[in-house]
C-alpha positions in Angstrom: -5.0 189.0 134.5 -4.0 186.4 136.9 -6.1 186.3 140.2 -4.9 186.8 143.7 -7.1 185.2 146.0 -8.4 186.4 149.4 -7.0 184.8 152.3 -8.6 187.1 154.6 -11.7 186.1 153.8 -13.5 183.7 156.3 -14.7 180.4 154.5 -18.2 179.6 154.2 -19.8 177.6 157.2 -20.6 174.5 156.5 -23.9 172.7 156.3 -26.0 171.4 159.4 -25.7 168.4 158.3 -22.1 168.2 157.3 -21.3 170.1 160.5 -23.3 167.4 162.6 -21.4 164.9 160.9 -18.0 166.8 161.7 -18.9 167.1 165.1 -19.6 163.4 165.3 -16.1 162.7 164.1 -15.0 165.1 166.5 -16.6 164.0 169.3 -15.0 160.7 168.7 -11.5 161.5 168.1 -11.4 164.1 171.1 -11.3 166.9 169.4 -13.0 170.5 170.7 -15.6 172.0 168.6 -13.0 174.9 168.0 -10.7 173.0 166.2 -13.1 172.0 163.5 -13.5 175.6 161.6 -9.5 175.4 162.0 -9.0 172.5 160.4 -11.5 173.7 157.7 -9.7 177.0 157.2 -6.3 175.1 157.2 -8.0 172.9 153.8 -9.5 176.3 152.0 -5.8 177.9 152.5 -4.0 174.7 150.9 -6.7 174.8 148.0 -6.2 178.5 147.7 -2.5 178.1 147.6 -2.9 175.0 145.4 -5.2 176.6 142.6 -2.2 180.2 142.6 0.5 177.6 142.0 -1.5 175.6 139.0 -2.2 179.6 137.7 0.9 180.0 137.7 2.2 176.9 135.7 -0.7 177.2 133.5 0.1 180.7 132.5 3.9 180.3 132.5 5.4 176.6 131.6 5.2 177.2 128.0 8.0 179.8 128.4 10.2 177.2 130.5 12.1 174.9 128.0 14.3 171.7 128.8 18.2 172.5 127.2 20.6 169.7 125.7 24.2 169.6 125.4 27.7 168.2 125.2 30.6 169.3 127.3 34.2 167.7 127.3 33.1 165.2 129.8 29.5 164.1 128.5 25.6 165.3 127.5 24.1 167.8 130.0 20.3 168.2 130.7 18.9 171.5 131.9 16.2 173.8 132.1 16.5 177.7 130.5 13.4 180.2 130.0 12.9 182.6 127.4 13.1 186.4 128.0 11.8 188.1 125.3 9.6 187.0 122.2 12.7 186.5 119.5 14.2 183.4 121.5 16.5 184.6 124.1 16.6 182.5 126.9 18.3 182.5 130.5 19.9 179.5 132.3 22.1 178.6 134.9 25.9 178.7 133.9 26.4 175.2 134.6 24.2 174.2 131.9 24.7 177.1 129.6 28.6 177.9 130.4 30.8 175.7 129.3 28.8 173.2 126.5 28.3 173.1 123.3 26.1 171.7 120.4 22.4 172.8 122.3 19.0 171.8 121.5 16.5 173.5 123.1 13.1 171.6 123.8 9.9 173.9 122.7 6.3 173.4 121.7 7.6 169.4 121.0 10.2 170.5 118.8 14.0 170.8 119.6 16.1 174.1 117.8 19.8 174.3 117.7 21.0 177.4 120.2 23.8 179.6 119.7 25.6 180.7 123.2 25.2 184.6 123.4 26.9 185.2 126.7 28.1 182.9 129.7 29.5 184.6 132.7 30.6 182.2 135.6 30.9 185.6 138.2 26.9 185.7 137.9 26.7 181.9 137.3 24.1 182.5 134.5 24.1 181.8 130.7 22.1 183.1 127.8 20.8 181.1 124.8 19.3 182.3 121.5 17.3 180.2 119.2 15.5 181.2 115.9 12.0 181.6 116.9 9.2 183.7 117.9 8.6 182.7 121.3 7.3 183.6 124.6 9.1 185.7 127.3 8.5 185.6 131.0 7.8 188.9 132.4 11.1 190.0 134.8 9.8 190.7 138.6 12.6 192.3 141.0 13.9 190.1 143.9 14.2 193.0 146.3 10.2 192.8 146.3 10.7 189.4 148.3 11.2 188.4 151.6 11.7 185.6 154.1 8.7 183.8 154.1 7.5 184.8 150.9 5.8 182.0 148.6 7.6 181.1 145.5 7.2 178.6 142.8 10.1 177.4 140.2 9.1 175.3 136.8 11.8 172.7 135.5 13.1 169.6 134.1 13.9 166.8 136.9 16.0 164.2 135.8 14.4 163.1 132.4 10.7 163.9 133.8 8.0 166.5 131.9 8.9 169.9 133.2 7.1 170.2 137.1 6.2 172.9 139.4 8.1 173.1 143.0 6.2 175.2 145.3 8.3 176.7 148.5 9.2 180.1 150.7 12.1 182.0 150.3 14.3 181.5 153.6 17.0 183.6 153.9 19.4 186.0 151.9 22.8 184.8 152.0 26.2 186.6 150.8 28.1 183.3 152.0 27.9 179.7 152.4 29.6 177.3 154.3 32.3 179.9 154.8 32.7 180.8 151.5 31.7 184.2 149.6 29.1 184.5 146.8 29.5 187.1 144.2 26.1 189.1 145.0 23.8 187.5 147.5 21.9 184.8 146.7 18.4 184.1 147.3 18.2 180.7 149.9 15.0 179.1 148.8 13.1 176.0 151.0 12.1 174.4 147.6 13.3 170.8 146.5 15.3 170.3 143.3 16.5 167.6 141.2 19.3 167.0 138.8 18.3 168.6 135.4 16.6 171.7 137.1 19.7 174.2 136.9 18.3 177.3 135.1 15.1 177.2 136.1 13.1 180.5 136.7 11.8 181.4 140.1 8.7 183.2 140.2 6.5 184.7 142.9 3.2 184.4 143.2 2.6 187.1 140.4 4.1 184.9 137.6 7.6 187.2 137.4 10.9 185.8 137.6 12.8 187.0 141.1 15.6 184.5 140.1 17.3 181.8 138.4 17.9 178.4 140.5 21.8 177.8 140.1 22.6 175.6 142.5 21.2 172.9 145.6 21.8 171.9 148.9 21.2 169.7 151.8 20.1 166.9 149.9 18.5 168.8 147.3 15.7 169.8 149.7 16.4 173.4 149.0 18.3 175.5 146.3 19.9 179.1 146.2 18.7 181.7 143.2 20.6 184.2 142.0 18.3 187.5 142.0 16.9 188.3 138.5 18.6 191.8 138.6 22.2 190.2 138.4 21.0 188.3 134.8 19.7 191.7 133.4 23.5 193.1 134.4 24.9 191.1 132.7 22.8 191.3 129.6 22.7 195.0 130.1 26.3 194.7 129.6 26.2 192.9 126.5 23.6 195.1 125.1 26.1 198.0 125.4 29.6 196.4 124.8 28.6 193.2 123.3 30.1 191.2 126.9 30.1 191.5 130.7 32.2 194.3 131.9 32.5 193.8 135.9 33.7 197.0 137.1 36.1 198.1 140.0 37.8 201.2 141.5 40.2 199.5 144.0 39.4 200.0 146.9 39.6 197.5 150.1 37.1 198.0 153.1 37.5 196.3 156.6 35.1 196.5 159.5 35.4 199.9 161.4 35.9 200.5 165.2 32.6 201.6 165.5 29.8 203.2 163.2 30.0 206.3 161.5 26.5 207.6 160.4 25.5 204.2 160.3 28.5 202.8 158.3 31.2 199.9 159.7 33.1 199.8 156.2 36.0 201.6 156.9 38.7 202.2 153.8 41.6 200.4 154.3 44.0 200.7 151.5 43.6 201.8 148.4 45.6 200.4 145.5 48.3 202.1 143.9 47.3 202.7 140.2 43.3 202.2 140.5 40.7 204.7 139.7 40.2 205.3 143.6 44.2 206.3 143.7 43.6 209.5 141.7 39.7 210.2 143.1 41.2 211.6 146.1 39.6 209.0 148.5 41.8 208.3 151.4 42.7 205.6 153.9 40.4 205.9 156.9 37.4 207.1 155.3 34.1 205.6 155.9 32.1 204.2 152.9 28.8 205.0 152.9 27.3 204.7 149.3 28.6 203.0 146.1 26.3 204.1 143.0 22.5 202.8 143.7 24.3 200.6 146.7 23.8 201.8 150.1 26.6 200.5 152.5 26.2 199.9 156.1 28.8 196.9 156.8 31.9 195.7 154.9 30.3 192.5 153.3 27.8 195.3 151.4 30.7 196.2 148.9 30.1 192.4 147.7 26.4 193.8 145.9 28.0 197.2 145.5 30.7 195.6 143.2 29.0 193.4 141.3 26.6 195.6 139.7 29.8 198.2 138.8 30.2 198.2 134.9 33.8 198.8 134.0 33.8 202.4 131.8 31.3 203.8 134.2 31.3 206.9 136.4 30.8 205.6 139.7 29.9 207.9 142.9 31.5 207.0 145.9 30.1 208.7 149.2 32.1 208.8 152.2 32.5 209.9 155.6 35.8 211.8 156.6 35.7 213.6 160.1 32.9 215.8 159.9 32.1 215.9 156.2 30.4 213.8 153.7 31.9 213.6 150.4 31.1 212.5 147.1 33.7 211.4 144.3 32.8 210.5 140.8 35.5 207.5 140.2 35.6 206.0 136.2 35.6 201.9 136.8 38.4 199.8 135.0 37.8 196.0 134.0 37.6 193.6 137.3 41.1 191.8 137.3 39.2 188.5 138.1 37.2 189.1 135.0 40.9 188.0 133.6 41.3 185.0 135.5 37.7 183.2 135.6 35.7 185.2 139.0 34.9 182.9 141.8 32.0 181.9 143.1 30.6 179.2 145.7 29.3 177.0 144.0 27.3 173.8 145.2 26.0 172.6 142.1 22.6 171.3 140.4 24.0 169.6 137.9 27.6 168.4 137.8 30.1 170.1 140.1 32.0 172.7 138.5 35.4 173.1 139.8 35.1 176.6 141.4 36.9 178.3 144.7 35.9 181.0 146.4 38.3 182.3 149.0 37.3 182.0 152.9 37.3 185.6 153.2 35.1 188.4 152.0 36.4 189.6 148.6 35.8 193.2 149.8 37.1 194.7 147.1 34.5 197.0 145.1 
């Protein structure tokens, strides 16, 4: 059981003579007698926080694995993590996506992976190799917030795999103008080259996300949550690929709120499963399955985690009533033509676009 430690807890006073002696060093630097049991507390906390993160790699790294392979252009380094105890491994999709000819790196041996799935709309991959392995246990993203302390384990450059300790800071839908799939998890952690894939894990040991790409100078990274992986394999699980989902249906930003909804329907496309639902033009989106909507850019999440051959429900707002349809999703069109997603990269640059504007198209 891993321990959590108690930072509420005062930290024991220190000696007379010790104290004497800070007070000495003090007294000679200008410093108040109150700042000394704050400086103290300050050194406790960074132990504290230094002796969760070594618990953490302790208990975890064996699970995190360092991934070979060759592409078109050259060899690609990466990191990947198992997920359950028969050799199934996540990793970012820029390491696991488009290569071929893996070796995974494990207990000082290297195995030849197969590809099981790569799906560039989620920007993850998933590897197999033949052997009983470990699994890191799967946390859920939506249990973090900003400021929460995270840790990630990978493979810099052609180092021994390494802890990154950080916070999470924000959770963005967009960057630098351009849309994500799902949001992504901004994270104030430094990465290298080689650490696409790796798991990121909160203080508990469980992944909340997979590192798939870096910015500003690599001094901090975006995750993808953990939830949109287990989509994905869900899918696979069920129809042996990844089955994005949509009804047709595009939202814009209403006049004003309706029961604390600003997506307003705008047009719905002629020969969708929303044309024959009987949702109209005009009516205010409220709900999309498990999804909750409240502004337009929320049919981003609400569409990603539609699975094409599902019922969806579809609440809306129209005048004074609230309805509910039950609308059967069809296959994403950009599941046909390679999804987009923003993509500032770990590794190499993968040549992706994502348009300017919101794809608000659930």
């Amino acid at each position: 059981m891993s321990r959590v430690s108690d930072f509420s807890r005062a930290p024991g006073f220190p000696s007379r003579a010790r104290f004497a002696l800070i007070s000495r060093f003090s007294l000679a630097l200008g410093l108040s007698f109150a700042a000394v049991p704050l400086f103290y507390a300050q050194e406790q906390s960074a132990i504290t926080i230094s002796q969760q993160v070594k618990d953490i790699f302790g208990r975890t790294a064996n699970a995190v694995v360092r991934i070979h392979g060759d592409d078109e252009h050259s060899e690609i380094s990466g990191t990947g993590f198992f997920i359950d105890p028969t050799g199934t491994l996540y990793t970012a999709y820029t390491v696991g996506g488009e290569a071929d000819n893996f070796l995974i790196e494990f207990n000082g041996k290297k195995y030849p992976a197969r590809q099981v799935l790569a799906d560039i709309r989620s920007g993850t991959a998933i590897l197999k190799i033949d052997a009983v392995t470990p699994a890191l246990p799967i946390g859920k993203s939506e249990e973090v917030e900003v400021a929460t302390p995270v840790v990630s384990i990978g493979y810099p450059l052609d180092l021994p795999k390494t802890p990154s300790f950080g916070m999470v800071a924000g959770f963005d839908r967009k960057y630098l103008g351009r849309y994500f799939s799902t949001t992504h998890v901004r994270v104030n952690l430094p990465t290298q080259r080689g650490e696409a894939g790796a798991p990121l894990l909160n203080m508990k040991g469980e992944v909340v996300g997979i590192v798939v790409s870096s910015l500003e100078n690599n001094s901090s990274c975006y995750a993808v949550p953990i939830e949109a992986a287990e989509k994905i394999r869900s899918d696979f699980v069920r129809f042996g690929e990844a089955r994005h989902g949509w009804v047709g249906i595009n939202v814009s930003e209403a006049p004003g709120p309706v029961e604390g909804s600003r997506a307003e329907m705008t047009q719905i496309m002629e020969g969708t499963p929303a044309a024959s639902s009987g949702i109209k033009s005009g009516d205010i989106l409220l709900q999309v399955g498990r999804t909750k909507v409240t502004q337009p850019e929320d049919v981003l999440d609400a569409s990603f985690f539609i699975t094409a051959g599902d019922t969806v429900p579809i609440t809306v707002v129209r005048g004074d009533q609230k309805l509910t349809f039950n609308v059967q999703a069809e296959l994403h069109p950009a599941s046909e033509r390679r999804p987009l997603v923003a993509a500032p990269t770990i590794n190499r640059a993968v040549p992706l676009k994502l348009d300017s504007e919101a794809q608000r198209t659930p």
